[in-house]
TORLODREN-425466 format. One line per field, with one value per residue: residue number from 1; residue in three letters; x, y, z of N, C-alpha, C, CB in turn. Coordinates in steps of 0.2 Angstrom, whole numbers. Glycine has a CB too. Layout:
seq: [NUM_...]
type: [ALA_...]
n_X: [X_...]
n_Y: [Y_...]
n_Z: [Z_...]
ca_X: [X_...]
ca_Y: [Y_...]
ca_Z: [Z_...]
c_X: [X_...]
c_Y: [Y_...]
c_Z: [Z_...]
cb_X: [X_...]
cb_Y: [Y_...]
cb_Z: [Z_...]
REM end
This chain:
seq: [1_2_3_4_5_6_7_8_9_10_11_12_13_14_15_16_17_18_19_20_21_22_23_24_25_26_27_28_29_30_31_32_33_34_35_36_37_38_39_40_41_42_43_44_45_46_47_48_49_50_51_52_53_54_55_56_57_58_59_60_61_62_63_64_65_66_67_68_69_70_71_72_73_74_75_76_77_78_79_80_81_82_83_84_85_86_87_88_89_90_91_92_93_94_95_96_97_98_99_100_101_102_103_104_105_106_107_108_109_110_111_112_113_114_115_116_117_118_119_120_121_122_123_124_125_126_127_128_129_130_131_132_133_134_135_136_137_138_139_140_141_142_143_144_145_146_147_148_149_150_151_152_153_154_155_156_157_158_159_160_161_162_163_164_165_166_167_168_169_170_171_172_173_174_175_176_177_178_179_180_181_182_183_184_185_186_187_188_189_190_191_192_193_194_195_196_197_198_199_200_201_202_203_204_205_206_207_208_209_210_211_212_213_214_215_216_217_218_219_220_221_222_223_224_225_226_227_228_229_230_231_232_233_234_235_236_237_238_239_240_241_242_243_244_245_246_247_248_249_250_251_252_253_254_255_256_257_258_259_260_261_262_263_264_265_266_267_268_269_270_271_272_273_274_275_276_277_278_279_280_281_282_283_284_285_286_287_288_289_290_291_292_293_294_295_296_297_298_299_300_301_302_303_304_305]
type: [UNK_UNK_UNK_UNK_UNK_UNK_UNK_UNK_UNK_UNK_UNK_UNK_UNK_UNK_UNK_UNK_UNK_UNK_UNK_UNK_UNK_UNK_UNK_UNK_UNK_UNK_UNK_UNK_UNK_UNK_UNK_UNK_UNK_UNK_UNK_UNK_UNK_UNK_UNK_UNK_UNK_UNK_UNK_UNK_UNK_UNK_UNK_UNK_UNK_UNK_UNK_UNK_UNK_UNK_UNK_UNK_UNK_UNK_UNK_UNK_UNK_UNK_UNK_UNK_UNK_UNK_UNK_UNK_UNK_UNK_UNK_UNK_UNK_UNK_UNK_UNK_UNK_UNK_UNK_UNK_UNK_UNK_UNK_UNK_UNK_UNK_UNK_UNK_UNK_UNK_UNK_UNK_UNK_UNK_UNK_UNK_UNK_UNK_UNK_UNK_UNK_UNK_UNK_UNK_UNK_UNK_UNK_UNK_UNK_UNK_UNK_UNK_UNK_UNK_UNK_UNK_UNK_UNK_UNK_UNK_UNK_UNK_UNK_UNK_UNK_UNK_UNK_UNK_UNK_UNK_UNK_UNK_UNK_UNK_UNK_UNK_UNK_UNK_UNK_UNK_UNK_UNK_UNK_UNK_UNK_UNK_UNK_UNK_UNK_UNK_UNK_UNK_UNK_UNK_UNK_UNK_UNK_UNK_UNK_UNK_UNK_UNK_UNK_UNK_UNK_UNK_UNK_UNK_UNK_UNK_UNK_UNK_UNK_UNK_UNK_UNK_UNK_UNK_UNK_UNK_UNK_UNK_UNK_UNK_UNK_UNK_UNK_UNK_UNK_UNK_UNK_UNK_UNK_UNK_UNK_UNK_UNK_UNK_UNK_UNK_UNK_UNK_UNK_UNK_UNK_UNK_UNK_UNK_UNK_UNK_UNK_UNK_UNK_UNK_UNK_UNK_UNK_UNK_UNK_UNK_UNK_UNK_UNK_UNK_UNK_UNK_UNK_UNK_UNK_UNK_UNK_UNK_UNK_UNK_UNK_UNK_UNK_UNK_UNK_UNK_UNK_UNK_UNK_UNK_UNK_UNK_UNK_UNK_UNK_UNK_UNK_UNK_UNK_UNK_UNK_UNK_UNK_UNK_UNK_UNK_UNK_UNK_UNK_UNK_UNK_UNK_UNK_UNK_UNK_UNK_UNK_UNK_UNK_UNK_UNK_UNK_UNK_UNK_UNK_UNK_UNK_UNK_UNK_UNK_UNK_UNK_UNK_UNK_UNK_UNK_UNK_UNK_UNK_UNK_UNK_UNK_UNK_UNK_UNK_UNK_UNK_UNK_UNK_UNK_UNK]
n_X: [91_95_108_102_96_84_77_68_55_55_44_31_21_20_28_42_39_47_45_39_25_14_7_-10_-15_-19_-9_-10_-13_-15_-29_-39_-38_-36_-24_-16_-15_-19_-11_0_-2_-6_7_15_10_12_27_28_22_30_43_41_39_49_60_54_55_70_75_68_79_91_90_92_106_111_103_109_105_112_126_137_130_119_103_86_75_57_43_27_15_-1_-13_-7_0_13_28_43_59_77_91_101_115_120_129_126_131_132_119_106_94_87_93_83_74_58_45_29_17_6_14_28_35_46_44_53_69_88_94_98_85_83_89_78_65_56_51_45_35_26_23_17_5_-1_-6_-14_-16_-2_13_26_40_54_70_83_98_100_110_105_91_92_100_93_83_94_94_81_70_57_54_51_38_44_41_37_39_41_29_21_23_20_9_9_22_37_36_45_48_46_60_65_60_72_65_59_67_74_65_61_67_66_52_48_53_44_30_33_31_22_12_16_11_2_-17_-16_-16_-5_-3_-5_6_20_33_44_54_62_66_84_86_84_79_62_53_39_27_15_20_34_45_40_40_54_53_50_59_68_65_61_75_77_70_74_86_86_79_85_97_88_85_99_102_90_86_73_65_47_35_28_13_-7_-14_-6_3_-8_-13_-4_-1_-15_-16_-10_-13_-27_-43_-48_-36_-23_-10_-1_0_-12_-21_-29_-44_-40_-43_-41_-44_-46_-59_-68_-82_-82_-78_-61_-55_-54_-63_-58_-43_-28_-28_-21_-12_-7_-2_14_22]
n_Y: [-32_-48_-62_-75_-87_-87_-99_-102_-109_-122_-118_-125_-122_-108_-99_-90_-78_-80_-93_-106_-109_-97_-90_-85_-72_-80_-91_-101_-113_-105_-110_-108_-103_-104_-100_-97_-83_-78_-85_-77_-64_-64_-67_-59_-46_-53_-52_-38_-32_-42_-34_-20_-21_-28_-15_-3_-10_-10_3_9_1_4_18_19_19_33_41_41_30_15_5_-5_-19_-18_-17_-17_-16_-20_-23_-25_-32_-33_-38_-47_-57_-56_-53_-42_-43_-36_-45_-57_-50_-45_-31_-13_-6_-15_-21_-26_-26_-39_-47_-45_-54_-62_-67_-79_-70_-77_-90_-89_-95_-97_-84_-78_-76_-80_-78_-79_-73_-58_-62_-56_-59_-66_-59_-48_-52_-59_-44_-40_-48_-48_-33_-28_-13_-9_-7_-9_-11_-6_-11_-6_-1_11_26_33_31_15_15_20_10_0_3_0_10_20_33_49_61_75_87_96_91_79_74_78_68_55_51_50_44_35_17_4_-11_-27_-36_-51_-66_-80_-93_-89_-83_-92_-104_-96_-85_-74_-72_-71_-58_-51_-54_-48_-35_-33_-34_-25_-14_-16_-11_1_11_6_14_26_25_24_18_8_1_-11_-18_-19_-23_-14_1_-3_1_6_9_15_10_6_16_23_20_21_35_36_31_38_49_44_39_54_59_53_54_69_70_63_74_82_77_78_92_93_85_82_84_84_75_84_95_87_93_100_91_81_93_97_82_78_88_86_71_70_71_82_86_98_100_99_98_95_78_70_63_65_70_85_89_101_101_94_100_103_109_106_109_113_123_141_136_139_139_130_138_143_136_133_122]
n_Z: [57_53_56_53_44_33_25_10_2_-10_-25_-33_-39_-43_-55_-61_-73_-86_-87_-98_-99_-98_-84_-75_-62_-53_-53_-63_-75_-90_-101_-110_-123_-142_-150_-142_-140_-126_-120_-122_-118_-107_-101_-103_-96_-84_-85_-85_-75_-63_-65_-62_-50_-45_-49_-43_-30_-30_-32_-19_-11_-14_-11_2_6_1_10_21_29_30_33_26_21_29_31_23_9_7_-4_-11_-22_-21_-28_-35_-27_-23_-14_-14_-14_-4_-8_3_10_0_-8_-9_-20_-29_-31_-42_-52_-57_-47_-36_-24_-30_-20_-15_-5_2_6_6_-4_-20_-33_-41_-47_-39_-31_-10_-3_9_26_33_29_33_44_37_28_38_43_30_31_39_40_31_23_23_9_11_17_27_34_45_53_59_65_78_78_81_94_103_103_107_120_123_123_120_109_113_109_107_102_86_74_75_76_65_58_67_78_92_102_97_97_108_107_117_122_116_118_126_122_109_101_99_92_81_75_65_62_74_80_70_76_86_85_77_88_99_94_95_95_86_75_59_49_55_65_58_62_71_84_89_102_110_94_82_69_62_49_39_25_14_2_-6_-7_1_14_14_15_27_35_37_40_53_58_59_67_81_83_86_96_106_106_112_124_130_130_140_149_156_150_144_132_121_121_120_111_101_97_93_82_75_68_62_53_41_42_44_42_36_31_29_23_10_-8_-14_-21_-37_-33_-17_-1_-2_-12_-25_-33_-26_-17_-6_8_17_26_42_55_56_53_45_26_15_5_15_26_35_34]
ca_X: [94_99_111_103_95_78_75_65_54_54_36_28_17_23_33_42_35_52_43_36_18_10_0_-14_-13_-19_-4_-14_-9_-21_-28_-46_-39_-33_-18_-10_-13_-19_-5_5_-3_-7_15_20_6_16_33_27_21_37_47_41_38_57_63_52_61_77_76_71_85_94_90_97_112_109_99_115_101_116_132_137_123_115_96_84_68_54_38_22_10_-5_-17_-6_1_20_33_49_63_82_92_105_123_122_131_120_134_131_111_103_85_83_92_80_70_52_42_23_12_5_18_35_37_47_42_57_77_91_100_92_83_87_88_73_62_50_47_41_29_22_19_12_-1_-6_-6_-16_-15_7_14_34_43_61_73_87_100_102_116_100_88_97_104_84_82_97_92_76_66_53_57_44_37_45_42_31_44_40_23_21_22_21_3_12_28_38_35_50_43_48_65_60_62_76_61_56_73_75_60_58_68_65_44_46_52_38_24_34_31_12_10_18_8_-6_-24_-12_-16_2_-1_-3_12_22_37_44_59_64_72_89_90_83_71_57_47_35_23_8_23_43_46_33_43_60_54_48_63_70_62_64_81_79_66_79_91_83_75_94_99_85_86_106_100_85_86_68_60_41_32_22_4_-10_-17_1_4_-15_-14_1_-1_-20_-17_-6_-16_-32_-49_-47_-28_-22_-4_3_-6_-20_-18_-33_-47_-38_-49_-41_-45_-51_-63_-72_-87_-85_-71_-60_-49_-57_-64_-51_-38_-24_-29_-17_-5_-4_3_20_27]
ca_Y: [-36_-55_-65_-80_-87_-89_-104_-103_-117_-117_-118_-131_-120_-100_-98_-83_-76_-82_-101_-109_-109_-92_-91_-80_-71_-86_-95_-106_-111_-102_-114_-104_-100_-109_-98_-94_-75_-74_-86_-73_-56_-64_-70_-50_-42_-53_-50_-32_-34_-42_-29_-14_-22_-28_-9_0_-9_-9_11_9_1_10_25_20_24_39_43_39_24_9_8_-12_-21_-17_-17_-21_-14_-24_-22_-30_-32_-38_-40_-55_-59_-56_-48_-43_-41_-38_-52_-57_-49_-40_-25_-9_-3_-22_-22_-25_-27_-46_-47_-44_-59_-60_-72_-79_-66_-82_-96_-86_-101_-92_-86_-75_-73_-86_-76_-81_-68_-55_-65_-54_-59_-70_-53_-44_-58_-57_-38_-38_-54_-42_-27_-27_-7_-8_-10_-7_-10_-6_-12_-4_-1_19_27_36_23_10_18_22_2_-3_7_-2_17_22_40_53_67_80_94_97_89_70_75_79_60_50_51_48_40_28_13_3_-18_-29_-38_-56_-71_-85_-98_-86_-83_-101_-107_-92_-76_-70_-74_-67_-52_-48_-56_-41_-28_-30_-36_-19_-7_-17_-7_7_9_6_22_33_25_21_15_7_0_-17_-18_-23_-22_-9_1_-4_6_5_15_13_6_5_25_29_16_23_40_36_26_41_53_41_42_61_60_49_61_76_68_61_80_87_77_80_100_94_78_81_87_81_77_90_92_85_97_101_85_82_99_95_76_79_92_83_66_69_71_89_89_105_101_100_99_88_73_68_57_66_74_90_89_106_99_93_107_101_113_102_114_116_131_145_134_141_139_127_141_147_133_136_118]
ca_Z: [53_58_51_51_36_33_20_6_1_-18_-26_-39_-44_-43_-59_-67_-80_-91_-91_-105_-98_-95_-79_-76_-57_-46_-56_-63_-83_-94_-107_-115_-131_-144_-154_-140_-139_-121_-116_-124_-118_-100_-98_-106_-91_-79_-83_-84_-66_-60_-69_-60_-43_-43_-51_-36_-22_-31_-31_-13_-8_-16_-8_9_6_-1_14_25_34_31_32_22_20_38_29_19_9_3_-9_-11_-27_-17_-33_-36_-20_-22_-11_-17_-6_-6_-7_8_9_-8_-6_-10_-27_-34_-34_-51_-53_-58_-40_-30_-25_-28_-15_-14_1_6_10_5_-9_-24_-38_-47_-42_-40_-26_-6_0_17_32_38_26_40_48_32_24_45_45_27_32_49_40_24_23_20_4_11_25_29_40_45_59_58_71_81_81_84_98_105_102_111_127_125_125_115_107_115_103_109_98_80_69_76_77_59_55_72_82_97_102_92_103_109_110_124_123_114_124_123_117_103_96_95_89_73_78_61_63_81_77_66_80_94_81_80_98_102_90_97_91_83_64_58_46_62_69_54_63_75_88_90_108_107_89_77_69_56_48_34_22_9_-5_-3_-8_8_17_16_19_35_38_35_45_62_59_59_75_84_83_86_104_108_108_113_130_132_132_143_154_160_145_141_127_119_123_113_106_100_94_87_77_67_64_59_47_36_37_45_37_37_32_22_21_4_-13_-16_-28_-37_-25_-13_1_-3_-23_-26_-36_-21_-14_4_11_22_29_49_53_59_52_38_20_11_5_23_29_38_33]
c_X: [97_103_111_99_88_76_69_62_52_46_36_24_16_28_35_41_42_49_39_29_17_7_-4_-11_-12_-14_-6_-12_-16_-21_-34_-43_-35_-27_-14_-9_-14_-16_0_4_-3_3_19_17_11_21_34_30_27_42_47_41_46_59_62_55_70_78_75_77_92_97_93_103_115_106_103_112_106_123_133_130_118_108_96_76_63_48_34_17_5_-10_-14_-2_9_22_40_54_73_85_98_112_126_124_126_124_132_124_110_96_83_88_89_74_63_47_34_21_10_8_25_38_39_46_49_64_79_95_96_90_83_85_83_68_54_45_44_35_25_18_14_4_-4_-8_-8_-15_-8_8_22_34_51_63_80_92_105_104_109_95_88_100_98_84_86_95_87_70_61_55_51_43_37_45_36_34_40_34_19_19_20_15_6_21_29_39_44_47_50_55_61_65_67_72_59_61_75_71_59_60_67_57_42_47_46_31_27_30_22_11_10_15_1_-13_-20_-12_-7_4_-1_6_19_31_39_51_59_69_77_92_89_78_67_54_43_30_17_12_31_45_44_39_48_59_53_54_69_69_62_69_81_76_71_85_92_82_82_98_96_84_95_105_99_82_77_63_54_41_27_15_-1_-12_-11_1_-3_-16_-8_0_-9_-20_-13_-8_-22_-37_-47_-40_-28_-15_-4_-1_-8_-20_-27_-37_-44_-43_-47_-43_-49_-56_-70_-75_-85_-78_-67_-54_-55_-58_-57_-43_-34_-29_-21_-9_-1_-1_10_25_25]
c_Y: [-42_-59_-71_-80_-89_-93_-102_-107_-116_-121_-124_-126_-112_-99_-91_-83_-78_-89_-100_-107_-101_-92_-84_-77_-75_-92_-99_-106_-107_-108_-113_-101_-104_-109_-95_-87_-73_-77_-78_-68_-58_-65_-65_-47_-46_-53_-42_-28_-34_-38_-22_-17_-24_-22_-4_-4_-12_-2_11_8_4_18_27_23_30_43_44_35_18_9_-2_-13_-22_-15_-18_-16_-18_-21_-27_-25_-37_-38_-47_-57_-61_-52_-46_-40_-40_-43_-50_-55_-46_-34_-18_-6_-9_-23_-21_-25_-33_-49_-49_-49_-58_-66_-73_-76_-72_-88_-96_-90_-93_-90_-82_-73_-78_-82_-78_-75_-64_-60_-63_-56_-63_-62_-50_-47_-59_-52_-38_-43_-50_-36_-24_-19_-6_-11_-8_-9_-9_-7_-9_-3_6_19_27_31_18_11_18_14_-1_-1_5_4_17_30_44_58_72_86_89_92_80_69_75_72_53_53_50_49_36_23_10_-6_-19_-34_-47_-60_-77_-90_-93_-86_-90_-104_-102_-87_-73_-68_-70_-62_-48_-49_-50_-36_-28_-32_-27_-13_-10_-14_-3_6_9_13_25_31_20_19_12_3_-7_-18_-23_-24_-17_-7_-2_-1_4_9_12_9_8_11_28_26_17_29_42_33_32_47_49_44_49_61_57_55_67_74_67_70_83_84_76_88_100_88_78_83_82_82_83_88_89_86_101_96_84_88_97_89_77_85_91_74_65_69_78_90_96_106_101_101_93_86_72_62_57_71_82_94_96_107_97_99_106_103_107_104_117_123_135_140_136_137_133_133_146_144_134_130_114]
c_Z: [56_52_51_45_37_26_17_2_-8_-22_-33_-42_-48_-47_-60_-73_-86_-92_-96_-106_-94_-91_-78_-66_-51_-48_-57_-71_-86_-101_-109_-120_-135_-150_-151_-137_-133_-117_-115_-123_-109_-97_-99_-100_-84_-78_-81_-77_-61_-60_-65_-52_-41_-45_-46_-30_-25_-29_-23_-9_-10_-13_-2_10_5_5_21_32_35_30_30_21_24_35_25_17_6_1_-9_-19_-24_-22_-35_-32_-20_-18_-13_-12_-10_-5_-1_6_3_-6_-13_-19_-31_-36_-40_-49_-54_-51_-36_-32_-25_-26_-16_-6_5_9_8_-2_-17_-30_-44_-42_-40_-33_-20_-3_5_21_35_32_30_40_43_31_31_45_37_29_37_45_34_22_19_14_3_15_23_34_39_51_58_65_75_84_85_93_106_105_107_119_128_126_120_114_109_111_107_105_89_75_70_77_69_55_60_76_89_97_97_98_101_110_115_121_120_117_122_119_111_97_92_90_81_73_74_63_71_82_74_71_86_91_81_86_100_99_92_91_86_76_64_51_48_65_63_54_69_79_92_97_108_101_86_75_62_53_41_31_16_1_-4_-4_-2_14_19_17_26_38_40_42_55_63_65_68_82_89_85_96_106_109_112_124_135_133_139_146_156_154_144_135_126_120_117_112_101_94_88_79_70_65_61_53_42_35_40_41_37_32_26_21_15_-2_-15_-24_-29_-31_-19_-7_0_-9_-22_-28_-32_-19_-8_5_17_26_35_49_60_59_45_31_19_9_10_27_29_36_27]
cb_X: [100_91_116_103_99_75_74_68_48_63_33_22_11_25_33_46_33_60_39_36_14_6_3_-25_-15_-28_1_-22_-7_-19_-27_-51_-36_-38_-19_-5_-17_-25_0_6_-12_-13_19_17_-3_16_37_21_17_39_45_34_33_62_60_43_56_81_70_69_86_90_84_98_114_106_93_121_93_113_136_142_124_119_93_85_66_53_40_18_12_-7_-16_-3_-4_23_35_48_62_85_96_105_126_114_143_120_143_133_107_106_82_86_92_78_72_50_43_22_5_1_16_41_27_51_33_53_77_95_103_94_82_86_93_74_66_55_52_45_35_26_24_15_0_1_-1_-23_-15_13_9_38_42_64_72_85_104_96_122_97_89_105_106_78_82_103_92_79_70_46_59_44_31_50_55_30_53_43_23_27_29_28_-3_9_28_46_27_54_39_40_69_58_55_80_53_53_78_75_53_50_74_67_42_48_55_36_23_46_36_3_18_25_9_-8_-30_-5_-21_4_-3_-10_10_19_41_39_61_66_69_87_91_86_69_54_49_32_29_3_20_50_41_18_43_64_51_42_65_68_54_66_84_75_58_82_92_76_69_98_101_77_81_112_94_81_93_68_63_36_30_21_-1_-12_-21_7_3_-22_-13_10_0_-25_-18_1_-13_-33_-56_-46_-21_-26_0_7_-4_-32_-11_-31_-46_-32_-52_-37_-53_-50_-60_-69_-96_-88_-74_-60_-45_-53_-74_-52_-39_-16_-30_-22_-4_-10_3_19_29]
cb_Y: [-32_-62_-63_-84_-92_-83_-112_-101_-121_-119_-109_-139_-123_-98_-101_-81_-66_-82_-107_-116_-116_-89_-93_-82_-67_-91_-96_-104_-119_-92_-123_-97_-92_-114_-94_-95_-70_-73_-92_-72_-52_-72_-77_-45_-44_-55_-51_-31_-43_-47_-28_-10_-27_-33_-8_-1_-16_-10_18_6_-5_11_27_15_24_38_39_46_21_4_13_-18_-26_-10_-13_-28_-9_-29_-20_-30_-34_-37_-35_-56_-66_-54_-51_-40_-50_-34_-57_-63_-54_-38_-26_-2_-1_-30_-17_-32_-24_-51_-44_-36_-63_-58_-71_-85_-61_-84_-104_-88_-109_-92_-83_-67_-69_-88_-68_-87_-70_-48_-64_-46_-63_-72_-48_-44_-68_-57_-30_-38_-64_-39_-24_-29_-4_-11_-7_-1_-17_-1_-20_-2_-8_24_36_41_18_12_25_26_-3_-3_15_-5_24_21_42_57_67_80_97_105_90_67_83_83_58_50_46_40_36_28_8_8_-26_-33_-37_-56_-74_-89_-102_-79_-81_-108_-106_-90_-74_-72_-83_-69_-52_-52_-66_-38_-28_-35_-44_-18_-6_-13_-3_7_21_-4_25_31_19_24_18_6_6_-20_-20_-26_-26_-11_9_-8_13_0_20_24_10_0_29_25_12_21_43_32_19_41_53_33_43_67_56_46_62_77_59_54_83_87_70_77_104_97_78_86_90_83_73_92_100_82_101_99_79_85_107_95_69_80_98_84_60_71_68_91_82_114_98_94_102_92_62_68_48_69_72_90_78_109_94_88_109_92_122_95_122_114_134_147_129_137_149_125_144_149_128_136_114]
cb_Z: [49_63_50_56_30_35_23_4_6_-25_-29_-37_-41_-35_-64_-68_-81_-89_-86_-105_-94_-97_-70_-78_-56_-45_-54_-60_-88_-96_-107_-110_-132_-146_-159_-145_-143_-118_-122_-130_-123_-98_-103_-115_-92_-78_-87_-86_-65_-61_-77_-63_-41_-45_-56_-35_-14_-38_-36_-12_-8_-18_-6_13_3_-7_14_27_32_28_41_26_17_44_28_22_7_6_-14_-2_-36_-8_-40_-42_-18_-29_-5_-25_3_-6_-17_10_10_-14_-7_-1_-28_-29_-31_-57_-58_-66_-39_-27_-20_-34_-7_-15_-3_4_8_11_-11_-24_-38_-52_-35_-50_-25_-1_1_20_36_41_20_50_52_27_20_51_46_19_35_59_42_23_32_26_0_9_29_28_43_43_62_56_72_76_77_79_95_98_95_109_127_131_126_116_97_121_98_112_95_76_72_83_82_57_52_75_79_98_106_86_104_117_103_130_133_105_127_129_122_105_100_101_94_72_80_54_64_87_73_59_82_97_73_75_104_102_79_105_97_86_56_55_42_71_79_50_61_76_92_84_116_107_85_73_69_56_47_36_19_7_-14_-8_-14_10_15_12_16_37_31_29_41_63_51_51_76_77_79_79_105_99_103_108_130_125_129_140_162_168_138_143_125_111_126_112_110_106_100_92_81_67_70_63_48_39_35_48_38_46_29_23_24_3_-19_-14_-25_-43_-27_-15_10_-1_-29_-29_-41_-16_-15_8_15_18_23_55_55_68_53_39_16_3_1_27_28_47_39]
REM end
């Protein structure tokens, strides 16, 4: 979380769906009909649009609180409809009981320019609108400055996966990036933020390693839509926390081996997985003949977690 501001340039051509003229998704006016009805059905599909994508990361943000990830307005979560190239984010210094839903600001994916929301944006908004352009895969991010975390970032460490628990969601480590330099801060600190955070996940799918520790300040995490986002956001926390005790027991303790590690993180999202219950077009869909539970591995209601 930074508290400086990150400007907003406002658009000519990215309206909300409350103007006059209906745009189709490339916000373009629509003028192929000549009574008005695909003005009128295309400007209801796009407030629709904007309606649910600010409502999904309101309940996001929402949630932190409830999750006991911020304490005042120390975060933030954002959302993306990448069909039509919006972000939606929370707005700066809004206290988490005040949030409404027309609130939360909704930006252009490509040059942040605005398209819905009169409040300015979170200060981190750079860094977001950076990871979604690198990371077509994410469709959330959360930022946050959880005790645990936090704590892990300021010490500059990365969290080792010491046990199944951190293993379950994290292919590794949660990495720790490198301390960002006086010329970076100055020049973009929001933008450089986001440019440490993939530099430091390097090759690393960002769904294998779906968080991570900003040295110095805090963690970030992110997921497949702002719900996935703040459960991971969530789950750090918890691994945080857990590593932070587990090396006060055990000053010398290692990470788990990798076949430790491999076994629980691949069977919850490998090709193979057989944790929970299979969502349709899910490789576990029953419906599918090609068994995808390894061999001499548990059955689905045999799993332990």
């Amino acid at each position: 979380m930074s508290h400086l501001t990150t400007p907003v340039r406002p658009s000519t051509t990215a309206r909300p769906p409350e103007a006059a003229t209906a745009m189709d998704t490339a916000g373009t006016a629509r003028t192929d009909d000549t009574d008005g009805t695909a003005d009128t059905d295309t400007a209801t599909a796009t407030r629709l649009a904007l309606d649910a994508l600010r409502e999904q990361v309101l309940q996001a943000n929402l949630a932190l609180p409830r999750h006991g990830l911020v304490l005042f307005t120390w975060g933030n979560v954002s959302g993306v409809d990448r069909a039509r190239g919006w972000m939606a984010i929370k707005p700066s210094g809004v206290a988490y009981e005040r949030l409404r839903r027309e609130d939360i600001v909704v930006l252009a994916l490509a040059d942040g320019a605005r398209v819905a929301g009169t409040l300015k944006p979170s200060s981190d908004t750079a860094t977001h609108l950076h990871l979604y352009r690198r990371w077509p895969a994410i469709g959330g991010i959360v930022h946050t400055h959880s005790t645990h975390a936090t704590a892990w970032a300021q010490a500059g460490q990365a969290i080792p996966a010491l046990g199944t628990t951190h293993a379950d969601y994290f292919h590794g480590e949660v990495p720790c990036s490198r301390p960002l330099r006086p010329d970076e801060i100055a020049r973009d600190y929001e933008g450089a933020t986001g440019e440490v955070i993939v530099e430091t996940l390097a090759d690393r799918d960002p769904l294998g390693c779906p968080g991570l520790l900003v040295s110095e300040h805090a963690p970030f995490a992110w997921g497949r839509d702002a719900e996935q986002a703040v459960h991971h956001a969530a789950v750090l926390e918890e691994v945080a926390r857990l590593a932070l005790y587990t090396r006060q027991l055990d000053p010398a303790r290692r990470a788990i081996g990798a076949h430790l590690l491999d076994k629980h993180y691949l069977r919850k999202h490998g090709p193979g997985a057989y944790y929970g219950q299979a969502q349709p077009g899910d490789p576990r869909d029953p419906s599918d003949p090609q068994d995808p539970s390894p061999s001499g591995t548990p059955t689905a209601p045999q799993a332990a977690r």
